[in-house]
C-alpha positions as CSV (number, residue, x, y, z in Angstrom):
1,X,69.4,25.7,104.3
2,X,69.0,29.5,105.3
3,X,67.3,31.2,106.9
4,X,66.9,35.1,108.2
5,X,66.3,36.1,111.7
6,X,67.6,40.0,111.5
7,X,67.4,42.4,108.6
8,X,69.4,45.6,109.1
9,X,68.2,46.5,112.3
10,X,65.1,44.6,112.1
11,X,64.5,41.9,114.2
12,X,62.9,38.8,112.2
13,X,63.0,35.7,114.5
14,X,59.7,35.8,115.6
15,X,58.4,36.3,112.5
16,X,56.6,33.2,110.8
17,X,59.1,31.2,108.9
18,X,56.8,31.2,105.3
19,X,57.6,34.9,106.0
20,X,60.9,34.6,107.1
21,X,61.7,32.4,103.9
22,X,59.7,35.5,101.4
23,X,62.3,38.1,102.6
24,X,65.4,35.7,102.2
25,X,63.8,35.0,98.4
26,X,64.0,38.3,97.8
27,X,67.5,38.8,98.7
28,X,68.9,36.2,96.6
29,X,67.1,36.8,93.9
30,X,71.0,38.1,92.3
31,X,72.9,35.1,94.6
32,X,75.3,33.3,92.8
33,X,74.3,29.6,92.0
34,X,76.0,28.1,95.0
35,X,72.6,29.9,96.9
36,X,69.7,28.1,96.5
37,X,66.2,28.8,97.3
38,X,64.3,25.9,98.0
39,X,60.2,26.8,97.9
40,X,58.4,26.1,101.0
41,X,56.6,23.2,99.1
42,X,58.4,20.6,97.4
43,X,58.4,17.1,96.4
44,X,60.4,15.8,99.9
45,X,60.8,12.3,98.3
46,X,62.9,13.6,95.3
47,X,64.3,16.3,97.8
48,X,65.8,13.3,99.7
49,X,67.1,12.0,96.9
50,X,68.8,14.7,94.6
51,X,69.7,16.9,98.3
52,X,70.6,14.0,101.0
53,X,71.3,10.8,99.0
54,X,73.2,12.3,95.7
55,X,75.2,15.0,97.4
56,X,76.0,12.8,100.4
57,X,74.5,15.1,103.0
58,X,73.2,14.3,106.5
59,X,69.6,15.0,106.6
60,X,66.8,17.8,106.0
61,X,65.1,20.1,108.4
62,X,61.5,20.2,108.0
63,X,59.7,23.4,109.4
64,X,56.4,24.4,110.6
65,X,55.5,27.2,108.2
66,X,53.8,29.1,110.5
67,X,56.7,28.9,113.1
68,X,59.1,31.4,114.6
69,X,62.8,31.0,114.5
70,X,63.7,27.9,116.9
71,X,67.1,28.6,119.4
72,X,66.8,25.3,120.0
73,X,65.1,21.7,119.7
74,X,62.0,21.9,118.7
75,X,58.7,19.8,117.5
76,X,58.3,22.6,114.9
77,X,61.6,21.7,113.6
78,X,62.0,18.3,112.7
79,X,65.7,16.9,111.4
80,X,65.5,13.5,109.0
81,X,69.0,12.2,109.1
82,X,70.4,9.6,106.9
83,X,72.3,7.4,108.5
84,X,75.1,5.5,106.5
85,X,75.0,1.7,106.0
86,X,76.4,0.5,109.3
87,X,80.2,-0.2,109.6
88,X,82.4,-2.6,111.3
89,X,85.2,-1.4,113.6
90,X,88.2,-2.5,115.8
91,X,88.5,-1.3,119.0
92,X,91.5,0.3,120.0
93,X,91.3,1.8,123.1
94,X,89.2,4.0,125.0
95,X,88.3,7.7,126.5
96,X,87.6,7.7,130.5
97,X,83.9,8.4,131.4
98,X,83.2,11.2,132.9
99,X,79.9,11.7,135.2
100,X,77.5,9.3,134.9
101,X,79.5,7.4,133.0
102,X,82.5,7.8,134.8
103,X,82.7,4.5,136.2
104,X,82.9,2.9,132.6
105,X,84.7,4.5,129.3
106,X,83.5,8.1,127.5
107,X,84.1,6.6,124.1
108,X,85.6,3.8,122.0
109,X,88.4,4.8,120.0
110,X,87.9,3.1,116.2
111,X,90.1,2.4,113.8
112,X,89.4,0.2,110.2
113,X,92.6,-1.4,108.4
114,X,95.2,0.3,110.6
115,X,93.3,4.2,109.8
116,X,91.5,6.5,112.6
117,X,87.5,6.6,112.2
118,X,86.5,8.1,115.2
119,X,85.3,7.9,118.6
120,X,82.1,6.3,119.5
121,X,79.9,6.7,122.9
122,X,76.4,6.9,122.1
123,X,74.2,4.0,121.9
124,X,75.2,1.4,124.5
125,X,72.6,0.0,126.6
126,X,73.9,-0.8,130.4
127,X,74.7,-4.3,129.6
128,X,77.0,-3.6,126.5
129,X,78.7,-0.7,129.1
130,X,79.8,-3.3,131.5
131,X,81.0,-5.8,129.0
132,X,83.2,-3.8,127.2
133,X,84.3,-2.2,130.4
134,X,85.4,-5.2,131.4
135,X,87.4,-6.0,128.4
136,X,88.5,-3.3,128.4
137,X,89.5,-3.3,132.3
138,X,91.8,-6.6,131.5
139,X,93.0,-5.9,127.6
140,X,96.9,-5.3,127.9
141,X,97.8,-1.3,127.7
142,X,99.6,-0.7,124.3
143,X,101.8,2.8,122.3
144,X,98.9,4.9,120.8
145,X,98.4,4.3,117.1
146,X,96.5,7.7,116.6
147,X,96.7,11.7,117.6
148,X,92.5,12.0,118.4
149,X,93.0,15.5,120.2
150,X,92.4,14.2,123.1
151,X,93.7,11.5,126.1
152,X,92.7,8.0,125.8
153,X,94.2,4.5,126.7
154,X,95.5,2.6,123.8
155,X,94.5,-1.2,124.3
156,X,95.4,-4.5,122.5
157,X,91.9,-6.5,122.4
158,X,90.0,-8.2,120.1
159,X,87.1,-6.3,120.0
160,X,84.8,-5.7,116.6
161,X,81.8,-3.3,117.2
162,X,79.1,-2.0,114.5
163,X,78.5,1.8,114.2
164,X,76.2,4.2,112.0
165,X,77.3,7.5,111.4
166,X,76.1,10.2,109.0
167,X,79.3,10.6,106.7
168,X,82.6,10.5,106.8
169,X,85.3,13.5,107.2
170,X,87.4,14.4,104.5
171,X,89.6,12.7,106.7
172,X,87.7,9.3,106.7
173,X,86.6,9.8,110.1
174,X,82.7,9.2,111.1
175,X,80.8,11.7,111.8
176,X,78.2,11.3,114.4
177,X,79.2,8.0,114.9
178,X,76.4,5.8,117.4
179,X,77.1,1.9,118.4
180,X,74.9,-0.7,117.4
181,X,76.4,-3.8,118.9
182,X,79.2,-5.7,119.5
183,X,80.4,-8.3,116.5
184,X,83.0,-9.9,118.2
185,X,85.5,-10.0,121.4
186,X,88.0,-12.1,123.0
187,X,87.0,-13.2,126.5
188,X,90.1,-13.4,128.8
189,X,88.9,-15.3,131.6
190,X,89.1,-19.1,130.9
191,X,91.8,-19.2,128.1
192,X,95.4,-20.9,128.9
């Protein structure tokens, strides 16, 4: 979705957004198709549908009518994502926390029948943080399977976790991904 905060010289973000979207109208009135002007009222169940669930997007932004452009979050500006049926992942290794988290892992590195789907480290409640710490703490170090961009420690648990995300990469990789829970792990302690 567009939207128009200078014209020419003319500064526009403070200008209502019903107005804002009047002036964009009548600039792509010659677009080509791939522009699409999308009336300030509309049916927002069928939007969802034909804009989110058909075209496999992540959400829509709903806007106050009357508001001025937003630099930043706002209760003028709401976003409705879709998440993505939950999916189940192996652990295989980790990211080092940093800050608050620093004490614990940054992310979980995922991966689903042997391919990279991305790194997860929203979500986990303080419980969940120490568990998997731990296994992850006592899991034996192995070669990394994956190039994320990034440093991590490559580990050789048994750990299944769920995830939502938003959509996947053309890459198969999660976007947005956020835990949900743990499926399954192997406890070390008490096994001969």
């Amino acid at each position: 979705m567009f939207d128009i905060i200078r014209l020419g010289s003319e500064e526009l973000a403070n200008t209502k957004y019903l107005e804002r979207k009047q002036i964009l109208s009548k600039l792509l009135v010659n677009a080509p198709p791939t522009f699409q002007y999308v009336p300030h009222t509309f049916d927002l169940e069928r939007k969802w549908e034909e804009e989110v669930i058909q075209r496999g997007e992540e959400g829509l932004i709903l806007k106050d009518v009357n508001s001025p452009y937003e630099y930043e979050r706002s209760f003028k500006w709401l976003k409705i994502k879709y998440w993505k049926p939950p999916e189940v992942c192996d652990v295989v290794g980790y990211t080092p926390g940093k800050n608050a988290r620093r004490s614990f892992f940054g992310s979980l590195v995922l991966a689903q029948n042997g391919k990279f789907k991305g790194c997860v480290g929203s979500g986990f409640n303080d419980w969940e943080l120490r568990q998997i710490k731990d296994q992850l703490t006592d899991a034996k170090r192995v070669a990394r399977q994956f190039d994320i961009g990034e440093d991590y420690t490559a580990v050789d648990i048994k750990l299944r976790v769920e995830v939502q995300y938003y959509k996947h990469t053309d890459k198969g990789v999660m976007r947005f991904p956020v835990f949900l829970r743990i499926i399954s792990y192997f406890f070390s302690w008490g096994v001969s």
